[in-house]
VMD Tcl script that draws the C-alpha trace (Angstrom):
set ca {
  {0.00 0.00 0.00}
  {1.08 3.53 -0.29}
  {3.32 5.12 2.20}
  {1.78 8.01 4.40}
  {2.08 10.82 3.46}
  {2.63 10.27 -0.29}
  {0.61 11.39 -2.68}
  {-2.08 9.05 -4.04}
  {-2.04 10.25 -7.40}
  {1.48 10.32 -8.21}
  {3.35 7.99 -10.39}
  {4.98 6.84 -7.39}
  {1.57 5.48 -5.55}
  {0.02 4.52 -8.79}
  {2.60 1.75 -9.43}
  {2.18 -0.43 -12.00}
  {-1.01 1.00 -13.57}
  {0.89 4.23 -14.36}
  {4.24 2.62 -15.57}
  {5.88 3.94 -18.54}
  {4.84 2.64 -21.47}
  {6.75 2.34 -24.48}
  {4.50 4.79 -27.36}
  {3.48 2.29 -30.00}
  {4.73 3.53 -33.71}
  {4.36 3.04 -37.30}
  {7.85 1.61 -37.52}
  {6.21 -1.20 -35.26}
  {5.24 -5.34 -36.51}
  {1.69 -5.49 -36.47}
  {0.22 -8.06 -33.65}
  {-2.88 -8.60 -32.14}
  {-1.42 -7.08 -28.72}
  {0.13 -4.08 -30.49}
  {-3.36 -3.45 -31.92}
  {-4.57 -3.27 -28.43}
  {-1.76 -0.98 -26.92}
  {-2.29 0.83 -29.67}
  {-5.76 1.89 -28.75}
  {-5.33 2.19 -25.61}
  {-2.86 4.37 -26.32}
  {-4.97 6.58 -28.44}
  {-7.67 6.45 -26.06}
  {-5.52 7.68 -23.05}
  {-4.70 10.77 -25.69}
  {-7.41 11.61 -27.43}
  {-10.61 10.65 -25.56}
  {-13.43 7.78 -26.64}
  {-15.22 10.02 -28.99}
  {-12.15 10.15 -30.70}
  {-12.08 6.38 -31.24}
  {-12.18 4.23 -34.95}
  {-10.38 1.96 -35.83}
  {-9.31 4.58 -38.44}
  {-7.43 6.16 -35.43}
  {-5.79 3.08 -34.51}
  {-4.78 2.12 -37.95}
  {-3.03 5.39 -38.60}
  {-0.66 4.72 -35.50}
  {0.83 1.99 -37.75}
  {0.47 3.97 -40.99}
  {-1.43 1.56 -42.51}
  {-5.31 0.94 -44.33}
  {-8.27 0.06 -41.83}
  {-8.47 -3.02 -43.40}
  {-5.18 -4.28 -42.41}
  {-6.35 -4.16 -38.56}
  {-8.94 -6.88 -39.25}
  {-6.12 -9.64 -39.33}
  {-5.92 -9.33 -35.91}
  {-9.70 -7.74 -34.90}
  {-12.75 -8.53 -35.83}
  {-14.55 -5.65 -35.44}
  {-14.26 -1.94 -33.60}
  {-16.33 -3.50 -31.00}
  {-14.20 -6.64 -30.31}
  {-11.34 -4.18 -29.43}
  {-13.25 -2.21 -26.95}
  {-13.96 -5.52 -25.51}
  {-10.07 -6.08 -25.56}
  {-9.33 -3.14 -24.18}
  {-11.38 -3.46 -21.07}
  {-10.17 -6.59 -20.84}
  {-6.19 -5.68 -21.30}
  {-6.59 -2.02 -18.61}
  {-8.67 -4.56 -16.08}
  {-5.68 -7.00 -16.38}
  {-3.30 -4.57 -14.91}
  {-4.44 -5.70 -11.47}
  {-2.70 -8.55 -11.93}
  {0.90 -6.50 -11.92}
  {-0.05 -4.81 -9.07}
  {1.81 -6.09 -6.37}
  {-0.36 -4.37 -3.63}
  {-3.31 -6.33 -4.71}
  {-3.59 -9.83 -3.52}
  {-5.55 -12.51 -5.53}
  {-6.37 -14.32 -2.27}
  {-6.27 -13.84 1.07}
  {-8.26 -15.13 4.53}
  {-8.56 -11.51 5.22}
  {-11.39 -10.25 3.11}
  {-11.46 -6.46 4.32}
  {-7.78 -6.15 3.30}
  {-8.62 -7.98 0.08}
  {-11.41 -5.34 -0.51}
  {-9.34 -2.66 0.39}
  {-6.18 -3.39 -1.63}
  {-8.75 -4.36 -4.75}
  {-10.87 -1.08 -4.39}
  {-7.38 1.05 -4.42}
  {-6.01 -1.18 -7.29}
  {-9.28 -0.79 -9.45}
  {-8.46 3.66 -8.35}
  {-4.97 3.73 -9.36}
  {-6.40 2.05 -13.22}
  {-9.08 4.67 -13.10}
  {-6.30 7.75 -12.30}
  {-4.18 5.86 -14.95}
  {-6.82 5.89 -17.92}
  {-8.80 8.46 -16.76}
  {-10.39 9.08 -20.17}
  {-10.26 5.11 -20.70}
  {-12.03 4.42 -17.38}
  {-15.71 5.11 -18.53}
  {-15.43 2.74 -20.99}
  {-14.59 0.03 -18.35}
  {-18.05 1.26 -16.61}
  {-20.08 0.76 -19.61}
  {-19.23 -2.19 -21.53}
  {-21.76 -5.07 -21.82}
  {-20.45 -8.09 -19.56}
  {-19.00 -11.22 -20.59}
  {-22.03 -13.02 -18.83}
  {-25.11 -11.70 -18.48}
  {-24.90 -11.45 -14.62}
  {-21.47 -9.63 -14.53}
  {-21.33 -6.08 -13.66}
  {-17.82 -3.54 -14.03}
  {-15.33 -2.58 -13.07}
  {-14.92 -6.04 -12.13}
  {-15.53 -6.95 -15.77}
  {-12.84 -9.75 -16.13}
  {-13.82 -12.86 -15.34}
  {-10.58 -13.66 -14.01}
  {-11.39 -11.24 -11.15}
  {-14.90 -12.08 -10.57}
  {-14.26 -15.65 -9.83}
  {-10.93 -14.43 -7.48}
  {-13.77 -12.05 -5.74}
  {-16.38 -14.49 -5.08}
  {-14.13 -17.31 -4.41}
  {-12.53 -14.93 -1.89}
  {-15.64 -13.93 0.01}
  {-16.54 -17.66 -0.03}
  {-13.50 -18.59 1.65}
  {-13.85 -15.71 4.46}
  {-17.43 -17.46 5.11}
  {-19.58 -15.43 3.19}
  {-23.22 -17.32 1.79}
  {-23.88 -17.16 -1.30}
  {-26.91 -14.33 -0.63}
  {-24.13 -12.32 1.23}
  {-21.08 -12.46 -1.28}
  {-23.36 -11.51 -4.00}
  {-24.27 -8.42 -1.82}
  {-21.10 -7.81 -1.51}
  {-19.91 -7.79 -4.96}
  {-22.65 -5.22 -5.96}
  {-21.86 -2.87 -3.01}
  {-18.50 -2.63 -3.78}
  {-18.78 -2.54 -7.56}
  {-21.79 0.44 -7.12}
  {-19.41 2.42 -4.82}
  {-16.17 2.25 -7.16}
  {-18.09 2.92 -10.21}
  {-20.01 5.86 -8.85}
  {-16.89 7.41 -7.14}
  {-14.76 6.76 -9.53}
  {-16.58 8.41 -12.44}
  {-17.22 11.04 -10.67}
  {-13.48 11.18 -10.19}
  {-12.21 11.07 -13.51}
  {-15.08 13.16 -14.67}
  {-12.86 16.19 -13.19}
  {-9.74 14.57 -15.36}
  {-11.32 15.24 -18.30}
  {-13.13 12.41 -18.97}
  {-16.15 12.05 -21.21}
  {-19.14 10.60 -18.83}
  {-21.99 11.32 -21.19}
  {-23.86 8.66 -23.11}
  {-21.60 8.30 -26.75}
  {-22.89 6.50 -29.87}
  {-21.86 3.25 -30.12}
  {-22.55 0.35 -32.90}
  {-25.14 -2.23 -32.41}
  {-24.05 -5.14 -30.24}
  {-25.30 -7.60 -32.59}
  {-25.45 -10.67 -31.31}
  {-22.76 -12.12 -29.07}
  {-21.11 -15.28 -28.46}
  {-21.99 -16.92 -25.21}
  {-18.99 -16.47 -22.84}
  {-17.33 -19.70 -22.25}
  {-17.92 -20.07 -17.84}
  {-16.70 -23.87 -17.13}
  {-13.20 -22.05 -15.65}
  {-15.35 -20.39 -13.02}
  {-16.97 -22.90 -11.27}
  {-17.94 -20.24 -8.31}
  {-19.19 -17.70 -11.02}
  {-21.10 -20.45 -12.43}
  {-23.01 -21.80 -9.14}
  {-24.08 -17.84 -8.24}
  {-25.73 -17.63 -11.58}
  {-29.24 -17.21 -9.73}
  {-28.11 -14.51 -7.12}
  {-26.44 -12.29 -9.31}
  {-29.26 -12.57 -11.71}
  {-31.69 -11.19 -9.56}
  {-32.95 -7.75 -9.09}
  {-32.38 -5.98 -5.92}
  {-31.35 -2.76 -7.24}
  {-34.02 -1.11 -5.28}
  {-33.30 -2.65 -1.84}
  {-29.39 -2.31 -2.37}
  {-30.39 1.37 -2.91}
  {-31.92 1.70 0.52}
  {-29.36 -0.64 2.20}
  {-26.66 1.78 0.76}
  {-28.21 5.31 1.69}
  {-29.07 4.22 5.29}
  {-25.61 3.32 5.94}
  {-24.25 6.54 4.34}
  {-26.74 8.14 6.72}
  {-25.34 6.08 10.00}
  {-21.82 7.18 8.83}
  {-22.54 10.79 8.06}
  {-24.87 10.57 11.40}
  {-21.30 10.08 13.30}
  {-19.92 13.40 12.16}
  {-22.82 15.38 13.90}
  {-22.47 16.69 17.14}
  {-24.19 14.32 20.05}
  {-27.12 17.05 20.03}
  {-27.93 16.22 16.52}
  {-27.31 12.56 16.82}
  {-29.95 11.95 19.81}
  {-32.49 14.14 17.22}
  {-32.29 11.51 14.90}
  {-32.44 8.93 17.27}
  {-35.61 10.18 18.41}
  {-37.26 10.44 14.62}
}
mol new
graphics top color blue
foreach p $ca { graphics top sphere $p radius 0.5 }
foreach p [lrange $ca 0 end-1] q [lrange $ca 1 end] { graphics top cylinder $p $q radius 0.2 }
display resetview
């Protein structure tokens, strides 16, 4: 975790998220993960309206056409994209894939997941928005990878099904609303933009997360509404502890 006193948003404390990258080029071999890095990279500079695969191609000074060796479509490398910024978390040494200690896990995740979103600010919307690899998954915790290394966490630490699924969408709703929020004053475009039809996608392949699988019924459900309430009455306890005791017996009495 990041030493006191240092600043949160430095290149320092943002470790590997914010490591240097080398500026992919024109001069560079074509691959599948350069075509990725590459729009990323444009991305990060020149915001998602900016976005084509037009864009992309002219980092290699080539045709749009040549980009579909390695993509199938503009919409395939968003999905690659959220996929490859997401990944990061895995170079992050202050985040720990498991643990027996679930509010460290949470804590260390939540401030991985910020120091991505500081990162990419003008990436980091995208991350919010994209439809899910499954139905039931939700950002920022889009990766499957991660989803299965949450639950299976929570799990371990003793949580029920019910609860872990309760957990997930807590924590997910408070980054995501934060965080955009956050990177909103970055610069970063929040608004609806026009995207191409989905079209209809290929069923992700789940038999590599077994735990992901067997929560398919909680996480399908709606509680949206009662989350809501659950979430504004705690924000009221918490805020309730800042008042002085005058105010606090008040509400007491209510």
């Amino acid at each position: 975790m990041a030493t006191a006193g240092a600043d949160p948003d430095s290149p320092e404390t943002l470790g590997a998220a914010a490591a240097p990258r080398t500026p992919v080029t024109n001069r560079d071999t074509i691959t599948r993960q350069k075509v990725i890095l590459a729009a990323v990279q444009v991305i990060d500079t020149e915001g998602l309206r900016q976005f084509t695969l037009r864009r992309v191609a002219q980092v290699f000074g080539v045709e749009t056409m040549a980009l579909y060796h390695y993509i199938s479509s503009r919409e395939a490398l968003l999905d690659a994209v959220v996929e490859h910024v997401i990944d990061e978390l895995y170079g992050d040494p202050d985040v720990h894939l498991h643990t027996d200690n679930w509010p460290d896990y949470l804590v260390r995740l939540a401030h991985g997941v910020r120091r991505i979103a500081l990162a990419h600010p003008l990436l980091f919307p995208l991350i919010a928005t994209r439809p899910p690899a499954a139905p039931w998954v939700k950002p920022p915790l889009r990766s499957l990878r991660w989803m299965e290394s949450f639950l299976q966490t929570l799990r371990d630490c003793g949580f029920g099904p019910a609860a872990s699924v309760a957990a997930y969408r807590a924590f997910s709703s408070l980054l995501l609303g934060h965080l955009l929020l956050e990177v909103s004053t970055h610069g970063a475009e929040t608004s609806p933009i026009e995207q191409e039809p989905p079209g209809r996608a290929d069923p992700a392949d789940l038999s590599n997360y077994p735990v992901l699988l067997s929560l398919e019924k909680e996480l399908t459900e709606d509680h949206a509404a009662e989350e809501f309430e659950v979430t504004l009455e705690m924000l009221l306890d918490r805020l309730d502890l800042m008042k002085p005791a005058s105010a606090q017996q008040r509400r007491r009495h209510d």
